[in-house]
C-alpha positions as CSV (number, residue, x, y, z in Angstrom):
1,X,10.4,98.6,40.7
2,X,11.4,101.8,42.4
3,X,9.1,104.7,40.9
4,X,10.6,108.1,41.9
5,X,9.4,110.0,38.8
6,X,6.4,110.6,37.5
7,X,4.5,112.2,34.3
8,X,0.5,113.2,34.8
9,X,-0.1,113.5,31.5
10,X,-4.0,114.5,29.5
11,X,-4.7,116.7,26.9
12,X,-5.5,119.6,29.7
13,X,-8.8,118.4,30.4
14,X,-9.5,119.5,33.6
15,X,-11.5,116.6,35.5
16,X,-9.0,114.1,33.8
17,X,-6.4,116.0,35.0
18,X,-7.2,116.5,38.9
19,X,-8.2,112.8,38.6
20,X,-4.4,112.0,37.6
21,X,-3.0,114.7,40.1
22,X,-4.5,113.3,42.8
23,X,-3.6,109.5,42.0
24,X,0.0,111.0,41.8
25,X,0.1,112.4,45.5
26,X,-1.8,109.4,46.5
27,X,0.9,107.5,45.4
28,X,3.3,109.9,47.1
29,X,5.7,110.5,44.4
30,X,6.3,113.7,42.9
31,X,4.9,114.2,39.6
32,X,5.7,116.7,36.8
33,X,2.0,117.7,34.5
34,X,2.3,117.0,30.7
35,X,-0.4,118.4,28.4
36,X,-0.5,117.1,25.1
37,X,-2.1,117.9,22.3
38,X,-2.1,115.4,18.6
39,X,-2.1,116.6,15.3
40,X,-4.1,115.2,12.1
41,X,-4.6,112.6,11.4
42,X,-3.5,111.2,15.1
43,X,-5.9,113.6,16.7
44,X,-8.9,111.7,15.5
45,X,-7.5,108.2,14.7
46,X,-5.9,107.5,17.6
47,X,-5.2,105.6,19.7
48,X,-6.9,102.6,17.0
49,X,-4.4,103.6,14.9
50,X,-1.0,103.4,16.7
51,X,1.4,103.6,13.4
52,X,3.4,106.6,13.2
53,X,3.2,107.1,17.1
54,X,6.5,109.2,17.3
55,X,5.1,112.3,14.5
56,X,1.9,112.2,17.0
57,X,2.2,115.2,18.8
58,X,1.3,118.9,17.6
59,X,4.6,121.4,16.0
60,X,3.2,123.6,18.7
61,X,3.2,121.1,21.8
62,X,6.1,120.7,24.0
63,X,8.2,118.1,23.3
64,X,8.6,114.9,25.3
65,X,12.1,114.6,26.0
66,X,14.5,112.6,28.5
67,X,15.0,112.0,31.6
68,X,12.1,109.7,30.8
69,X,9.9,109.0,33.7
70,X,9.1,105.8,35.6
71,X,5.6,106.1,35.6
72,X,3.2,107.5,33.3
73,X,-0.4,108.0,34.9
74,X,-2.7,109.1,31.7
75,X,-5.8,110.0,31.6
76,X,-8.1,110.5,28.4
77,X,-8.4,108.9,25.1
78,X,-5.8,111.6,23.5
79,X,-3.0,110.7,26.2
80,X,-2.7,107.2,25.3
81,X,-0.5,107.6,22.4
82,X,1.7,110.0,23.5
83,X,2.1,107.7,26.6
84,X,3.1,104.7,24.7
85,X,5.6,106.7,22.8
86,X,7.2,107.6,25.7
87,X,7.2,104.4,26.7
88,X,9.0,103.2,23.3
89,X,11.5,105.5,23.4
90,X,12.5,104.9,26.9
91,X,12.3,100.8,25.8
92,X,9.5,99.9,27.8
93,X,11.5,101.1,31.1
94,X,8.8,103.5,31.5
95,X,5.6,102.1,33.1
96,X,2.0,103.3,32.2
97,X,-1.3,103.8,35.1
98,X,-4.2,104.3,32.7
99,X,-7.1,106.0,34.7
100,X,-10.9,105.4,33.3
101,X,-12.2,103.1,31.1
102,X,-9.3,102.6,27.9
103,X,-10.9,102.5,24.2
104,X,-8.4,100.2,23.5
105,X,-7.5,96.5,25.2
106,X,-5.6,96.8,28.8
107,X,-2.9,95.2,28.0
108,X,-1.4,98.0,26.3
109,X,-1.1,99.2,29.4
110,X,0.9,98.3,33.0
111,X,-1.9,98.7,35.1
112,X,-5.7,100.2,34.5
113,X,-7.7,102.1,37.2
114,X,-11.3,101.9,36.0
115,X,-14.5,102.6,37.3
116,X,-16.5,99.3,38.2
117,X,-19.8,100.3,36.2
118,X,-18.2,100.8,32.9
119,X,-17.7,96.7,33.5
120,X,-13.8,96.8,31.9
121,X,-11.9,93.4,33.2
122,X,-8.6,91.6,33.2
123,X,-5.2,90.4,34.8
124,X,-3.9,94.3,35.4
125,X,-7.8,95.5,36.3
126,X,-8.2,97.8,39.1
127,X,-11.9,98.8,39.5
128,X,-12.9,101.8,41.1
129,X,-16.5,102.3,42.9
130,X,-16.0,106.6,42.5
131,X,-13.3,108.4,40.7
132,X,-9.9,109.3,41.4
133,X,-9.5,112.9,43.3
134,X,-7.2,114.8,45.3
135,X,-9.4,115.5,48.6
136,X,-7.6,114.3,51.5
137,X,-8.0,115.5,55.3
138,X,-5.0,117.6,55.3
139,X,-6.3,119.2,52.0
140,X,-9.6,120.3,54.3
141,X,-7.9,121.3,57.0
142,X,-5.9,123.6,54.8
143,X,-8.9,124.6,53.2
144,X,-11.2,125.6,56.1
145,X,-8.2,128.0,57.0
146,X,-7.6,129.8,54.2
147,X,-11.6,130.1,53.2
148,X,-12.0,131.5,57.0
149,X,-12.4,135.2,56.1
150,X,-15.3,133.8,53.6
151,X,-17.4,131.4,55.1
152,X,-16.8,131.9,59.0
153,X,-19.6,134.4,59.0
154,X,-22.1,132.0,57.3
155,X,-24.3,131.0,60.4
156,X,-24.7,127.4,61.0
157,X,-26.0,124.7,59.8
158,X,-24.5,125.5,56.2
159,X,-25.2,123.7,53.7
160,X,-22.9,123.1,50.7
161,X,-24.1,122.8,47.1
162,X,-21.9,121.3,44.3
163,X,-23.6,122.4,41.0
164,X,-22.9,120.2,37.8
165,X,-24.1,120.1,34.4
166,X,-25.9,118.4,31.6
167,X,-24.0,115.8,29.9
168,X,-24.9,113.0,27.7
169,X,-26.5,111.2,30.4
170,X,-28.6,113.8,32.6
171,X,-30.3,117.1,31.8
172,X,-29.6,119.8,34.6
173,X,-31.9,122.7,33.2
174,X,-34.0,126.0,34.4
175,X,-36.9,123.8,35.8
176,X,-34.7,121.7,37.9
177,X,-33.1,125.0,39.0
178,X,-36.2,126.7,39.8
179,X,-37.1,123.5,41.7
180,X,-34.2,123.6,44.0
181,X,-34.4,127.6,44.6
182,X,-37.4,127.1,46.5
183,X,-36.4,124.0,48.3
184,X,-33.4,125.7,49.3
185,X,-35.6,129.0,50.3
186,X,-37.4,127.0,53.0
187,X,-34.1,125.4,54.6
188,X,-32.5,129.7,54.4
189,X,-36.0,130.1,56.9
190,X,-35.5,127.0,59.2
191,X,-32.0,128.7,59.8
192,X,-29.8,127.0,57.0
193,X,-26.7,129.5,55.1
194,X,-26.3,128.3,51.6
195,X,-23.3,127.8,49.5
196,X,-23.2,127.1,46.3
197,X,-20.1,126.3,43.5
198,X,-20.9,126.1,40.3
199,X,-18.7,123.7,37.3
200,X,-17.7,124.4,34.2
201,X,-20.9,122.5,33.1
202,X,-23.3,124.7,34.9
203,X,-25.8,126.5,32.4
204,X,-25.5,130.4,33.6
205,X,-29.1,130.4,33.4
206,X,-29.4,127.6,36.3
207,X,-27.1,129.8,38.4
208,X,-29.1,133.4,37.6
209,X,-32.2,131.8,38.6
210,X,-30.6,130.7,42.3
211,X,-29.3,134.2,42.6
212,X,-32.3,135.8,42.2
213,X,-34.3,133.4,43.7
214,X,-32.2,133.7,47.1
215,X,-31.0,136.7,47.4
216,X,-27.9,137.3,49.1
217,X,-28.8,137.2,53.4
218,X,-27.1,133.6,54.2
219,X,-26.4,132.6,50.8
220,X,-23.4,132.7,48.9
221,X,-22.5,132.0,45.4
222,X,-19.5,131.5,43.6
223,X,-19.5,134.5,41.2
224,X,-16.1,132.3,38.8
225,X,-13.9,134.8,39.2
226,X,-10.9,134.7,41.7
227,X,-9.7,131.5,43.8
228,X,-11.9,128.7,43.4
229,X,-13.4,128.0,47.1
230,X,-14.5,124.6,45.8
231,X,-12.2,122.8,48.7
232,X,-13.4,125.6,51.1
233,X,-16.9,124.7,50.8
234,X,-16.2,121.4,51.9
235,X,-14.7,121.9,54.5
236,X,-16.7,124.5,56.3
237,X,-20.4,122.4,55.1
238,X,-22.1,120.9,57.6
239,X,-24.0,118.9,54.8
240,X,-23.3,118.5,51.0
241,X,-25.6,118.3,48.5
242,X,-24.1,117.2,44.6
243,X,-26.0,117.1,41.8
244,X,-26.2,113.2,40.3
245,X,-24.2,114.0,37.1
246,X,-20.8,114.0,37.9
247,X,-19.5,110.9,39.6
248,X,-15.8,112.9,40.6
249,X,-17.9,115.6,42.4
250,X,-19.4,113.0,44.2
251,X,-16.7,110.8,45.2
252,X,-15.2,114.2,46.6
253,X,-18.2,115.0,49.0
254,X,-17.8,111.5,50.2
255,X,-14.2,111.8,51.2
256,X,-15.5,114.4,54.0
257,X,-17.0,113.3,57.1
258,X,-20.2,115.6,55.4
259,X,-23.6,113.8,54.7
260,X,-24.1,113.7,51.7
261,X,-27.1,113.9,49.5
262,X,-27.8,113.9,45.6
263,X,-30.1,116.2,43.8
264,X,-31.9,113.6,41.1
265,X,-31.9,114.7,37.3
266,X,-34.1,113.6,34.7
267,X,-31.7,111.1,32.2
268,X,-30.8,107.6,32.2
269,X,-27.9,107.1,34.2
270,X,-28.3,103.2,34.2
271,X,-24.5,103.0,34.1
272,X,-23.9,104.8,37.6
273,X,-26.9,103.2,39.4
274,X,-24.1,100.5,40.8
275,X,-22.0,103.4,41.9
276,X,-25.1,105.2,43.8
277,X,-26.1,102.1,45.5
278,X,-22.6,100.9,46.5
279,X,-22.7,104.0,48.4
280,X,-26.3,103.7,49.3
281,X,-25.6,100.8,50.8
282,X,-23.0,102.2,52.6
283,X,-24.8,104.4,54.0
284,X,-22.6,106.9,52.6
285,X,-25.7,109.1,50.4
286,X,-29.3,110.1,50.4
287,X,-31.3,110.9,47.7
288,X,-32.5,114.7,48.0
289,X,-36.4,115.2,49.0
290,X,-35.4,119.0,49.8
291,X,-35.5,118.4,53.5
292,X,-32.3,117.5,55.7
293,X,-32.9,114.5,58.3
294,X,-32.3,115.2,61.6
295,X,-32.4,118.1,63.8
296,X,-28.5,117.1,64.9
297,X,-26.2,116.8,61.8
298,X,-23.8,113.9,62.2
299,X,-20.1,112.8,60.8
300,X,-19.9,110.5,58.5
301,X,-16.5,108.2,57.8
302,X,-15.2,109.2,54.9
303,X,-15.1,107.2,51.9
304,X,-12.1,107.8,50.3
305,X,-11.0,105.1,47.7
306,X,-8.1,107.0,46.3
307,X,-5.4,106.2,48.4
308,X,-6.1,102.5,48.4
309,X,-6.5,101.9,44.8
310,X,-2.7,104.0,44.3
311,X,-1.0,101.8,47.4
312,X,-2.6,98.0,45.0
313,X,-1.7,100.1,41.9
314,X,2.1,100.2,43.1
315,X,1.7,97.1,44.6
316,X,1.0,95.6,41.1
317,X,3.5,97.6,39.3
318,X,6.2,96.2,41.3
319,X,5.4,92.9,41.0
320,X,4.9,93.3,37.2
């Protein structure tokens, strides 16, 4: 199979989507974005409930039309309908990569990219110790050129912090905040810069308490407004430090040559334990104690999965 075209398609979720993106150029074909949005009943029923597939899709949404794609890589419960409608219509010429866990069996689909602690198994399997992203070396190097005016003036070691959010699993609230303002207070007087970049999921309390806590002298914080310097941060850290809630922001630290370490939150996030210790055991993350080891910061390899879970995805989808 010769796959020269290619449709990222999610409902415009953003972490599902850069998941997707990233697979795409990992597979290095060029892909065209598709956000799709249901209408009732579809929007809550499916993708349980397939009938009807081709009235699926919103008055409002742009319609799916030829020249059909080779390859569909989908992300999110509400792209798998619209995916097998494609698919359908173009008689089963079009071929689907599901990324994440799918609600419904994987043989719907061509091949599956899930992550290995959610446990989901079979023939057309792929299982993923970290998530999908689209942080490659070149990406970096671009990165720490364009973020130069920014963070060239931050005085050395600097220390990135990726901020997440509660979620279903963890609780990321003003006392952890408060916790980690004066950790990171004592590494700003042992001669540490700071920076920090908020997600979507950060409580704006968590990041008012870090600004007033640390002040401005060595410390910066993304403010949300303007270009995001997310892929500037990692490039110019010398160490990263990711809260344990999101499993793409830490997969993305890892695919630097940055230690890495992981600020704990209270929750039970039994599910992901496999995923921190893989990586334990790679020697790959610490657990945060508020100190950095080591009066010399050394490079890590990078552990980048991405690339090598697109080349077997290919792999399988040509054999198939």
């Amino acid at each position: 199979m010769r796959i020269s075209s290619v449709w990222v398609m999610t409902d415009g979720n953003a972490g599902m989507e850069n998941q997707a993106c990233g697979f795409a150029e990992a597979m290095g074909v060029p892909y065209t974005i598709k956000r799709v949005q249901m209408k009732f009943p579809w929007k809550y029923v499916s993708p349980f409930i397939r009938l009807g597939k081709n009235f699926c899709l919103n008055k409002k949404q742009m319609k799916l039309i030829p020249p059909w794609p080779d390859l569909i890589i989908a992300s999110g419960r509400k792209s798998i309908l619209p995916a097998l409608m494609v698919r359908d219509k173009n008689k089963s010429k079009t071929k689907i990569a599901y990324l994440q866990t799918p609600v419904i069996a994987p043989k719907h689909f061509d091949v599956v990219i899930s992550p290995a602690h959610d446990g989901c198994s079979g023939e057309n399997v792929l299982q993923s110790m970290g998530a999908p992203h689209q942080v490659t070396q070149e990406r970096l190097n671009q990165a720490y050129t364009d973020f130069s005016y920014l963070f060239s003036s931050y005085r050395q070691p600097r220390l990135g912090v990726l901020l997440g959010g509660s979620n279903k699993t963890y609780t990321f609230d003003e006392t952890i905040a408060r916790d980690l303002a004066q950790q990171l207070k004592v590494l700003i007087r042992q001669g540490l810069s700071i920076m920090i970049t908020p997600s979507r999921r950060t409580d704006g309390a968590v990041i008012e308490i870090l600004r007033e806590s640390l002040g401005r002298d060595e410390v910066y914080i993304w403010e949300g407004r303007g270009e995001n310097p997310y892929f500037g941060i990692l490039a110019w850290s010398d160490v990263i430090l990711v809260s344990c809630d999101s499993v793409s922001m830490i997969s993305e630290a890892c695919a630097t040559d940055r230690p890495v370490y992981l600020l704990k939150l209270p929750g039970k996030g039994r599910k992901f334990q496999t995923f921190y210790q893989y990586l334990t055991d790679l020697g790959r993350i610490q657990w945060w104690n508020g100190n950095i080891n080591g009066s010399e910061i050394p490079k890590i390899e990078a552990f980048n999965e991405t690339k090598d879970l697109a080349v077997k995805a290919l792999m399988y989808l040509q054999q198939g």
